[in-house]
C-alpha positions in Angstrom: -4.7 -35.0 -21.3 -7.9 -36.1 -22.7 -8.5 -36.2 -26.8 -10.7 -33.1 -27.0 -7.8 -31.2 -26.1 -6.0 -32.7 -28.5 -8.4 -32.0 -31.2 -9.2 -28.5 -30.2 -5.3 -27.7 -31.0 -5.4 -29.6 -34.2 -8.4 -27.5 -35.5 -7.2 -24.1 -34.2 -3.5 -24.0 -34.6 -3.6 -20.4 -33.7 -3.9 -21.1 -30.2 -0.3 -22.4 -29.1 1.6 -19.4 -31.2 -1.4 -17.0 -29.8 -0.4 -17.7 -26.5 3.3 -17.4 -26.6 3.2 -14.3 -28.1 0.6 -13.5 -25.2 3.4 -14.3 -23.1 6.5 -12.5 -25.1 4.3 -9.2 -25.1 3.8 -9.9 -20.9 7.4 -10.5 -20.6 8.1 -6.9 -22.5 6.2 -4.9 -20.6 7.6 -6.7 -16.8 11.3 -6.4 -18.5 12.2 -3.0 -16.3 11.1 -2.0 -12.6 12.0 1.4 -11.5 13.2 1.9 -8.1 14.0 5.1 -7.9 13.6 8.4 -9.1 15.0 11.7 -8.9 14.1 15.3 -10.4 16.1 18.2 -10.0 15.4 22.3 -10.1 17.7 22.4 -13.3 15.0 19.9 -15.1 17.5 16.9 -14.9 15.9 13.4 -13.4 17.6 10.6 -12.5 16.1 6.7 -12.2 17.6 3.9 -11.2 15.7 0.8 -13.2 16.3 -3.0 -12.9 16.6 -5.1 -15.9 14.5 -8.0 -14.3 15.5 -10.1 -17.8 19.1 -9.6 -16.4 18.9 -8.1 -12.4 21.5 -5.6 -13.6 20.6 -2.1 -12.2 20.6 0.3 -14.9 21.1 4.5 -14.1 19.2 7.2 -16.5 19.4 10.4 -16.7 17.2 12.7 -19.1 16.3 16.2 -20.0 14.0 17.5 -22.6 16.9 17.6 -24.9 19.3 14.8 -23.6 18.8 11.0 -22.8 21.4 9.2 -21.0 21.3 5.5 -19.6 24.3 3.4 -18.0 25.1 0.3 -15.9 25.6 0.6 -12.2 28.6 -0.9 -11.8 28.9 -2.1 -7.8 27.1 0.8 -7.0 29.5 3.2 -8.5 27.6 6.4 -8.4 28.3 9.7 -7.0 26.3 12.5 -5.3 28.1 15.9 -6.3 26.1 19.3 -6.7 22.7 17.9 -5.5 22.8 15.9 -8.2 24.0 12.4 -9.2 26.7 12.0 -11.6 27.8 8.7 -13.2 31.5 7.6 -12.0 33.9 8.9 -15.1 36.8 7.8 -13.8 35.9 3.7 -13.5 38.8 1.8 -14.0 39.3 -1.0 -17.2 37.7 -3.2 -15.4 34.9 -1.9 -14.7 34.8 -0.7 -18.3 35.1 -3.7 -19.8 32.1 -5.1 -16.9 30.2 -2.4 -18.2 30.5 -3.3 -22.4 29.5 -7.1 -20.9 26.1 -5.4 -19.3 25.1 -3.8 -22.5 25.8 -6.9 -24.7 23.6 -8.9 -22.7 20.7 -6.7 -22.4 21.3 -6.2 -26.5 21.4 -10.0 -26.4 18.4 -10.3 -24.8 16.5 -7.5 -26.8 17.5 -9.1 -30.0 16.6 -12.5 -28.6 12.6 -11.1 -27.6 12.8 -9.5 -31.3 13.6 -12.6 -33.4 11.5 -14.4 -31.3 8.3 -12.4 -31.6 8.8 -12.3 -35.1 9.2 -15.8 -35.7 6.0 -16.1 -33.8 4.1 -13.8 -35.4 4.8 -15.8 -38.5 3.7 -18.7 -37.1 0.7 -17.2 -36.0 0.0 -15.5 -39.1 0.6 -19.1 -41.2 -1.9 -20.8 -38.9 -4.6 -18.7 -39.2 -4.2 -18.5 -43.2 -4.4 -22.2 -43.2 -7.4 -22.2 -40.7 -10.8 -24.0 -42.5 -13.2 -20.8 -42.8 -16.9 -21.2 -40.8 -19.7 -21.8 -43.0 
């Protein structure tokens, strides 16, 4: 890499914590992709998301006055009543494969929080130590 690079980052220290903090903010908002959706006469819906951080397939359900959200465990969903209901009767197993889902994706929540703080930090101590234009 040639100097002036070099110097440019040395005078404007703001760039390197700018830029992953770009990137923290673009992984955020490519974290889910919906696949499919669902909406019912009795106002329920139903989407089926994928936690791209993860690839775990993720099942929500949601009303005006209820939000619900599980892991698709092997595909363990069921159509009854023209509507889908999430499998009740999942074996340990599965209910312990579930808890692992959710502490990952909490994992990996907490991981993009701490992360875009610390970098926010950063960011904000660079540009407080920047030289002001005359």
């Amino acid at each position: 890499m040639s100097k002036s690079f070099f110097k440019l980052i040395q005078t404007n220290q703001w760039i390197i914590p700018a830029l992953i903090f770009f990137l923290l903010i673009l992984a955020w908002f490519t974290r889910w992709e919906y696949i499919d959706k669902k909406s019912f006469d009795n106002g329920v819906t139903y989407a089926y998301k994928i936690d791209n951080w993860t690839g775990e397939t993720w099942l929500e359900k949601y009303r005006t006055d209820e939000y619900q959200e599980t892991p698709v465990i092997n595909g363990k969903t069921e159509k009854l009543d023209s509507e889908f209901k999430i499998n009740q009767t999942r074996s340990q197993a599965d209910n312990l494969l579930a808890k692992e889902y959710w502490q990952k994706r909490i994992l990996l929540t907490n991981i993009w929080y701490g992360s875009a703080a610390v970098t926010i930090m950063w960011l904000l101590i660079a540009l407080r130590k920047r030289k002001p234009m005359l």
